[in-house]
C-alpha positions as CSV (number, residue, x, y, z in Angstrom):
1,X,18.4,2.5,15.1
2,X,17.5,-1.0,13.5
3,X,16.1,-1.0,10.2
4,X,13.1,-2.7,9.6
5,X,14.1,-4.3,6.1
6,X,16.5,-7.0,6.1
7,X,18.3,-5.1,2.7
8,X,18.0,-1.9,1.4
9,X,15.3,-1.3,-1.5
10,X,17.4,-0.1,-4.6
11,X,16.3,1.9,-7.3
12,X,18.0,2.5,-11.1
13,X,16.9,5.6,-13.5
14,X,18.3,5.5,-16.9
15,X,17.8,8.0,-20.1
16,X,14.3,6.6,-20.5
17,X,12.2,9.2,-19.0
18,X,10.3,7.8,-15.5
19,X,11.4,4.0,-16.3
20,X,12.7,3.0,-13.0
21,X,14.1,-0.4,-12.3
22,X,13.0,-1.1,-8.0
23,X,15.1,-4.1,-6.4
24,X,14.5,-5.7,-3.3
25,X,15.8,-8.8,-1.5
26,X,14.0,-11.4,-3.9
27,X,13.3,-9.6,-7.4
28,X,12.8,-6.7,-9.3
29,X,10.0,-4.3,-10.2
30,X,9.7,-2.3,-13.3
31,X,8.1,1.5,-12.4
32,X,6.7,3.8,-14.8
33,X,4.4,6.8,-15.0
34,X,1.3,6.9,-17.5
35,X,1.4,7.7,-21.3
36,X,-0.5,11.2,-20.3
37,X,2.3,12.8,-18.1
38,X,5.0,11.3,-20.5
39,X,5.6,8.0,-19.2
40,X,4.8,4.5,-21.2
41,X,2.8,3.3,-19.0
42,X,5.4,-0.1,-18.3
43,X,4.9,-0.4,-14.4
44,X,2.8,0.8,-11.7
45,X,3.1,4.7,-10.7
46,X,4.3,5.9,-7.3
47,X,0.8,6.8,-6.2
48,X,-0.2,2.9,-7.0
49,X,2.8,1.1,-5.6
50,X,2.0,3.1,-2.4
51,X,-1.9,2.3,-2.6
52,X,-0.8,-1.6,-3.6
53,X,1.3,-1.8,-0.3
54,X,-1.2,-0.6,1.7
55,X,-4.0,-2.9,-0.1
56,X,-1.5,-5.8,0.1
57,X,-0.8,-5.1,4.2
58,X,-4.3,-5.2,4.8
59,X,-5.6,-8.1,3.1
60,X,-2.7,-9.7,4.8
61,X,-3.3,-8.8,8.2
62,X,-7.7,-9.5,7.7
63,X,-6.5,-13.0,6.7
64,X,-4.1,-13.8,9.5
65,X,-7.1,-13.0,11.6
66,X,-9.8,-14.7,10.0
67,X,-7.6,-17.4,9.9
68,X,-6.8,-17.8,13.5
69,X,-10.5,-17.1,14.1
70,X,-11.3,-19.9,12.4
71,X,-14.0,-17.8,10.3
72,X,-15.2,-19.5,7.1
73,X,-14.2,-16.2,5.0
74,X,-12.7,-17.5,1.8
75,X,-12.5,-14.2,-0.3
76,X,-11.5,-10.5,0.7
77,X,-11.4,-7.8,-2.2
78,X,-10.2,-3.9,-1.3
79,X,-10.4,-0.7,-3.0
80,X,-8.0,2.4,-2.7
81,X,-7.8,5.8,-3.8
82,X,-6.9,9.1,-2.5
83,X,-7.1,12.6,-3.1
84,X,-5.0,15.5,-2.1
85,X,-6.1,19.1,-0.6
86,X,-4.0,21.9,-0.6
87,X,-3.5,24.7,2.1
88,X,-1.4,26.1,4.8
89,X,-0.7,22.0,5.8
90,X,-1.5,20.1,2.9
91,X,-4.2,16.8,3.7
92,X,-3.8,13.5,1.7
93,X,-7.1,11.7,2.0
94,X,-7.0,8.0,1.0
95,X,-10.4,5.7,0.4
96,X,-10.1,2.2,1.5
97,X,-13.0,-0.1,1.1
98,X,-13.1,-3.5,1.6
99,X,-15.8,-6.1,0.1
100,X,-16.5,-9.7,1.0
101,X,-18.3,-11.6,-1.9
102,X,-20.4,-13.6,0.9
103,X,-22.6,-11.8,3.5
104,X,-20.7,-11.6,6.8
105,X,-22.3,-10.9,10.4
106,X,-22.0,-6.9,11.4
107,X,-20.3,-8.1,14.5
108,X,-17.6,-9.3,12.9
109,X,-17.7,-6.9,10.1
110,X,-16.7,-4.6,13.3
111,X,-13.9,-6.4,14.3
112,X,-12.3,-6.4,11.1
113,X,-12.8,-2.6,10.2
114,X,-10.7,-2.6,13.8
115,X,-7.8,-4.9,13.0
116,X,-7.8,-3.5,9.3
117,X,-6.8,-0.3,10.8
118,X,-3.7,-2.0,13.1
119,X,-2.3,-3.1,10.2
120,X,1.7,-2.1,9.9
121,X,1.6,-0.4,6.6
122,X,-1.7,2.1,8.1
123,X,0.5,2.6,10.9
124,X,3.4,3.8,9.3
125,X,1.3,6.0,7.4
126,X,-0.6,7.4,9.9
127,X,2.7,8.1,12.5
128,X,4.7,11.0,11.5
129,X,7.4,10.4,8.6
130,X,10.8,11.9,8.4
131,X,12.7,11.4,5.5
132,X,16.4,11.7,5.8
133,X,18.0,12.1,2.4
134,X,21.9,12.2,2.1
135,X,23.8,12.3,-1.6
């Protein structure tokens, strides 16, 4: 099976508790977890970097759109959350709004509630995951 990313994503832990070091093909990212579960708070969180991929897909995709549309839609802001609910099979919810500064027609407000919803990263998310782990 082909994978979809051109190089691995790499990740580094040292003795600083939850300070990770995330590498990809162009950079690094610095990962952390907040000051009130221990962490200093110098990088995003998990539940954020997932969140800011999904935010960052979607913005993405409504502006490849708009753009081959030809719509005069200069600005697209987006909101994300989510919540968890326990039980026999565990539900994550997440919230995803999206806001436009300028007042756009319902009609097309409708088509891109659609295409936000084809974008790859909602996708993945929505298909069923497996994880294989090795060591």
């Amino acid at each position: 099976m082909e994978k979809a990313l051109e190089n691995d994503i790499l990740g580094t832990i040292g003795s600083q508790k939850y300070l990770c070091t995330i590498t990809w093909r162009n950079g690094q990212l610095i990962m952390d977890e907040p000051e009130s579960i221990g962490g200093k708070d110098l990088g995003p969180d998990p539940y954020s970097t997932l969140l800011a991929a999904l935010a960052s897909c979607t913005l993405s995709t409504l502006r490849m759109y708009i753009d081959r549309k030809g719509w005069d839609i200069p600005e697209i802001n987006i909101a994300l959350n989510f919540n968890q609910e326990d039980g026999p099979t565990p539900t994550t919810f997440i919230s995803r709004a999206i806001y436009f500064p300028q007042t756009i027609e319902e009609d097309i407000k409708k088509r891109l509630l659609n295409i936000a919803e084809k974008c790859p990263v909602s996708k993945i998310l929505k298909n069923n995951i497996v994880i294989n782990t090795t060591i």
